[in-house]
C-alpha positions in Angstrom: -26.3 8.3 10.2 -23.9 5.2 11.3 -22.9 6.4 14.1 -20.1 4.0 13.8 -18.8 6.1 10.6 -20.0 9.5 12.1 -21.2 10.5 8.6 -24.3 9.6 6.6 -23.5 6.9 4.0 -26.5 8.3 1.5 -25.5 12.4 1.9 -21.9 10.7 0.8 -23.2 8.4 -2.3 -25.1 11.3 -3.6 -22.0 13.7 -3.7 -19.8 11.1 -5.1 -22.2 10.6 -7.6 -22.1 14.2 -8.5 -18.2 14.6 -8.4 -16.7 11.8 -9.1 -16.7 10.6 -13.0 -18.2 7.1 -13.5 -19.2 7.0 -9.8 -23.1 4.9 -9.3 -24.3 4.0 -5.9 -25.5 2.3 -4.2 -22.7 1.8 -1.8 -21.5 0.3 1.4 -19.0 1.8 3.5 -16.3 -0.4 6.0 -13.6 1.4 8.1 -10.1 0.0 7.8 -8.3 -0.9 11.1 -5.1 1.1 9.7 -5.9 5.0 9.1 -4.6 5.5 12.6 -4.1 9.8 11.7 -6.7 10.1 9.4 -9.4 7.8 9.3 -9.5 5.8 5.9 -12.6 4.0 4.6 -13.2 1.5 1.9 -16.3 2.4 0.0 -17.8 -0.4 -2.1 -20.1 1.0 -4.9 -21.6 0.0 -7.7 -19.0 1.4 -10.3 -16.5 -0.7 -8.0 -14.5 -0.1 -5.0 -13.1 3.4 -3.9 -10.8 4.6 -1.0 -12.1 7.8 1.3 -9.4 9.6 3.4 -10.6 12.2 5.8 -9.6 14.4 8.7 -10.9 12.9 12.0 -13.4 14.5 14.1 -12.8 16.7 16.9 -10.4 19.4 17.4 -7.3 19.1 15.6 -3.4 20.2 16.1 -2.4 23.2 14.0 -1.3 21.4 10.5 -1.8 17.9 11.3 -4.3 15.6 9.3 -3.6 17.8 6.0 -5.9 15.5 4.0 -5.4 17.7 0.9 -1.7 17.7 0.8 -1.9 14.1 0.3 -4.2 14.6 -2.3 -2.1 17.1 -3.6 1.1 14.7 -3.8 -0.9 11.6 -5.3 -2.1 14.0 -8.1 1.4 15.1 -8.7 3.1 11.5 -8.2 0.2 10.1 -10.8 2.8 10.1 -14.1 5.9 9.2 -12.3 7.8 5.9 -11.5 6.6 6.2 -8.1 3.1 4.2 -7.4 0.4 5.2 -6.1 -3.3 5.3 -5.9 -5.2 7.8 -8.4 -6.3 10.8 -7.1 -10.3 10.8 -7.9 -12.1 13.6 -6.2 -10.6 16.3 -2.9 -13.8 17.8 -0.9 -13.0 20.9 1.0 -17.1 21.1 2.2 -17.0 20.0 5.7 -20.6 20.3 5.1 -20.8 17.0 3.5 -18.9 14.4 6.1 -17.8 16.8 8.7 -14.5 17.5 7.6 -12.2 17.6 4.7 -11.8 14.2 2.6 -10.8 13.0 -0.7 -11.5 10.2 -2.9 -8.7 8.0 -4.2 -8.7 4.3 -6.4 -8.5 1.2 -4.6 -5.2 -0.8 -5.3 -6.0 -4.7 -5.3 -2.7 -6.1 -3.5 -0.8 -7.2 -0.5 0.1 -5.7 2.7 3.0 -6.9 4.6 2.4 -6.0 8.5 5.0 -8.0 9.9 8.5 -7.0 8.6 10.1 -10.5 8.9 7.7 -11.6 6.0 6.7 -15.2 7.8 4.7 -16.9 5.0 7.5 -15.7 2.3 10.2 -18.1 1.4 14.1 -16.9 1.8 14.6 -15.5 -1.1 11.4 -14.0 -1.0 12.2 -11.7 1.8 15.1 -10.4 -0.3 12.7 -9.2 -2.7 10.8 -7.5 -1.2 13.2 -5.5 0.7 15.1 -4.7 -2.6 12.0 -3.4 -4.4 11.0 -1.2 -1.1 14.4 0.2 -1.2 14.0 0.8 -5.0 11.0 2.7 -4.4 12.4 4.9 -1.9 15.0 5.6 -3.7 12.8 6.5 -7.1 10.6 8.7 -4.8 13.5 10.9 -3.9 14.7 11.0 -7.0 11.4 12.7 -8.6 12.1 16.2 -9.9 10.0 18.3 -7.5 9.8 21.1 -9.6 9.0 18.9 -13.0 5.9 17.4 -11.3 4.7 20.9 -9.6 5.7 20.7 -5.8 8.2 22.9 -5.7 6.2 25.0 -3.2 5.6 21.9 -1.0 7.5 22.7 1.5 10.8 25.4 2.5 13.6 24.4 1.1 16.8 24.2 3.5 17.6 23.4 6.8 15.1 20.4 6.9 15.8 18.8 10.5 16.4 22.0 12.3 12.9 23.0 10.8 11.5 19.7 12.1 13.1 19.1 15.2 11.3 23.2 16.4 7.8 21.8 14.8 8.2 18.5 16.7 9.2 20.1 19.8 5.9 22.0 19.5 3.9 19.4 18.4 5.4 17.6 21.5 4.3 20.5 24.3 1.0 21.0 22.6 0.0 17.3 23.3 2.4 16.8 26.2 0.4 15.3 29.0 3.5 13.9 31.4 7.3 14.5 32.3 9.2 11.9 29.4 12.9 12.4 30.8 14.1 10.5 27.6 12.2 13.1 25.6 13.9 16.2 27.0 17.1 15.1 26.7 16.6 14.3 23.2 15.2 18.0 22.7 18.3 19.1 23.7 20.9 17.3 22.4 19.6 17.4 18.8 19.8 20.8 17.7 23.3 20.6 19.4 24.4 18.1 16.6 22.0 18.5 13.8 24.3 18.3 10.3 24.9 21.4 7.6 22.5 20.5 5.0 23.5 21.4 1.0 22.1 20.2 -1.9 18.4 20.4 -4.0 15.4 19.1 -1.0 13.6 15.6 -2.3 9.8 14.3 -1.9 10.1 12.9 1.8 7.3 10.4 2.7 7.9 10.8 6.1 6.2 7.6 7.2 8.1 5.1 5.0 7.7 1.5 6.7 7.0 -2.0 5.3 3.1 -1.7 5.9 2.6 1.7 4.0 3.2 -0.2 0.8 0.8 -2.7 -1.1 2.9 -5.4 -3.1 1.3 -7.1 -6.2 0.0 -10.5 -5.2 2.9 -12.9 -5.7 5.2 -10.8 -6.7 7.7 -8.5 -5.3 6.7 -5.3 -7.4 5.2 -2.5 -5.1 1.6 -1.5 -6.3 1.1 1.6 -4.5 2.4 3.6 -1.8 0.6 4.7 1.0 -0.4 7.4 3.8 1.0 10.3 2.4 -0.3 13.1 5.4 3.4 13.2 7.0 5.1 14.1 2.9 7.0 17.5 2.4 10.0 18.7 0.8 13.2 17.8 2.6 16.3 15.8 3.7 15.8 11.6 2.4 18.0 10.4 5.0 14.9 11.2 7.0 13.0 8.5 5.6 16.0 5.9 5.0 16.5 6.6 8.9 13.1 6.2 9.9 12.6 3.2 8.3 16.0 1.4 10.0 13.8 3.1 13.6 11.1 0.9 12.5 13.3 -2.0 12.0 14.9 -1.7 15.0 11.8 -1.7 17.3 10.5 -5.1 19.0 8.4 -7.5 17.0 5.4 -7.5 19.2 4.8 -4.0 19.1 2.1 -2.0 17.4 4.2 -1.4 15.0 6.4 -4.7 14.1 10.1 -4.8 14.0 13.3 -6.7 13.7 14.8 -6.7 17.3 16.2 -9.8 18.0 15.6 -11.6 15.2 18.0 -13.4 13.0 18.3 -11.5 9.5 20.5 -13.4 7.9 18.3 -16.6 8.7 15.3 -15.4 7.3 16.7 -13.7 4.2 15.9 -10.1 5.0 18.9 -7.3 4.9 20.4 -6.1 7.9 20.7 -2.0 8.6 24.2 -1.7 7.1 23.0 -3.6 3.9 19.7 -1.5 3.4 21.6 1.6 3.7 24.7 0.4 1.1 21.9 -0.5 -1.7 20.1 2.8 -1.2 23.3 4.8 -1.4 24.1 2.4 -4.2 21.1 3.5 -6.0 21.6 7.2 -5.9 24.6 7.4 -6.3 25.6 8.3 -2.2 29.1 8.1 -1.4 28.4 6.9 2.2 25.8 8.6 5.7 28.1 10.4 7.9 26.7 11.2 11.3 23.7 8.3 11.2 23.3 8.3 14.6 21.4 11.8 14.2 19.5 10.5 11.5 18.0 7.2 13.8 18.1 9.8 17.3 15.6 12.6 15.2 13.5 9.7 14.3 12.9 7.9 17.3 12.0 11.7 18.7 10.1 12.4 16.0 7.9 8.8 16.1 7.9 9.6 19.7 6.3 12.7 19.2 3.7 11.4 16.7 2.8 8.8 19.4 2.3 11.7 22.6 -0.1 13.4 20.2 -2.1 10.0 19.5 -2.0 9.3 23.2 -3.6 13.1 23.7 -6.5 12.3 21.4 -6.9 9.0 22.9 -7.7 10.8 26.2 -10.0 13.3 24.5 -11.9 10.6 22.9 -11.1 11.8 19.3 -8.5 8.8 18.1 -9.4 7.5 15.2 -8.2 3.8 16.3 -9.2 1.1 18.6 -5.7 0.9 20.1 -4.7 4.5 20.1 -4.1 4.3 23.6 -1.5 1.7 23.2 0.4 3.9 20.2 0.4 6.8 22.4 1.7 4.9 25.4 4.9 4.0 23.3 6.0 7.7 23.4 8.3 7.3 26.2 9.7 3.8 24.9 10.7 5.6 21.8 12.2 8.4 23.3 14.5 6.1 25.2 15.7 4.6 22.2 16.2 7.5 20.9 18.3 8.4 24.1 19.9 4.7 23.7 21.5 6.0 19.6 23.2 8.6 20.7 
């Protein structure tokens, strides 16, 4: 076994070999520095190059790492306008690796970490963005029942739903007083809109470097890292990816702050919002500052959870402690919204 990989690279060819169509070892296995939930692996075989998803070791949070509902949504997203990887091969034997994983094509392409695109031209940057926000707004505009997830989450009353499970999510990993977080707690259920209309697909981790791009061109090849998906509200991805445009550039996550859009060609908020609701047809976002407030809390509460595996030596990442340590940050911005 590496212990490196915590899982034995010939137990794993051998299985593959039996499940997966047109799979032929040998193979070599490399861990991606991204993965930071679920650890993700690049698994370079004979029959070509493969992507491995799996639950990380160690004891997990009730519903957290659901390795196959992402399966689940790549299979069902496989014949839409949205891209995304093919769904190869879901193993439920934690027999085989330790936990659950599944098996998925790797896209060839380009992934844009830093948001203000530096080795893209002006117009460039432009691009980009409007093909992201085309791709958000195709993903909520799949037919849920047409491509078999109407059961993929309740419908109705989406953020008051989320805001109790992040709440939990929050005291089950809580492991200090965040002022900024309590006061968020309470002053979002307080002002959380009436919700009407069908639920949409919802990433729920829509940023920038979740997306591959074809090489040299501004088409999206594939989007990625579906573990946080369900049915719900899209204003909570359109919001949560302004959050992540809004936070500092040097962070673990890269953002915007302080940076001159209209120099380097990218849109600012107000635009990216006016060509969403463009696209689908939105009259305009009343009450957005609860849309950016739940995110920041909900990011936040991600990050406390990251921070509690980091102390219990199961984070799946070399900088886990640094993600967790930007729960209180976020909660403050969050504070700072509203």
């Amino acid at each position: 076994m590496n212990a490196s990989l915590q899982f034995d690279v010939e137990t794993l060819t051998r299985y593959l070999a039996a499940h997966v169509p047109g799979f032929q070892g040998p193979m070599s296995v490399e861990k991606f520095a991204g993965g930071q939930s679920n650890p993700t692996f690049l698994l370079d075989a004979q029959s070509g190059r493969y992507v491995l998803r799996r639950q990380p070791p160690g004891e997990l949070l009730k519903s957290a790492h659901a390795v196959d509902r992402e399966f689940r949504v790549l299979s069902a997203l496989g014949n839409t306008p949205v891209p995304v990887a093919r769904a190869l091969h879901l193993c439920e034997d934690r027999e085989v690796i330790g936990s659950l994983f599944y098996v998925m094509s790797f896209e060839e392409g380009e992934i844009n970490w830093d948001p203000s695109l530096p080795a893209l031209s002006f117009g460039e940057r432009g691009a980009i963005y409007d093909a992201l926000i085309g791709t958000m707004a195709s993903l909520h505009d799949v037919d849920v029942e047409e491509v078999g997830l109407a059961d993929y989450g309740r419908a109705g009353n989406y953020f008051s739903r989320q805001i109790d499970l992040w709440t939990r999510q929050y005291r089950a990993a809580q492991t200090d007083e965040l002022e900024a977080m309590q006061a968020l707690i309470g002053w979002l259920p307080a002002h959380c809109p009436v919700e009407a209309g069908k639920p949409s697909l919802v990433h729920g981790d829509f940023r920038i470097d979740n997306l591959i791009f074809h090489r040299g061109t501004p088409k999206v090849r594939a989007v990625l890292d579906w573990e946080l998906s369900t049915l719900g509200n899209p204003l909570a991805d359109l919001a949560y990816f302004c959050m992540c445009l809004r936070l500092p550039p040097n962070g673990h996550i890269g953002g915007l702050a302080g940076l001159d859009r209209a120099a380097l060609g990218v849109p600012d908020e107000a635009a990216i919002v006016e060509r969403y609701c463009r696209l689908r047809g939105i009259a305009s976002i009343e009450n957005w500052n609860f849309y950016l407030a739940f995110s920041f809390f909900r990011f936040a509460a991600i990050a406390q959870g990251v921070k509690k595996r980091a102390l219990g030596g199961n984070a799946s990442h070399e900088k886990a402690r640094q993600v967790g340590e930007m729960a209180g940050a976020l909660a403050r911005m969050g504070v700072g919204v509203i």
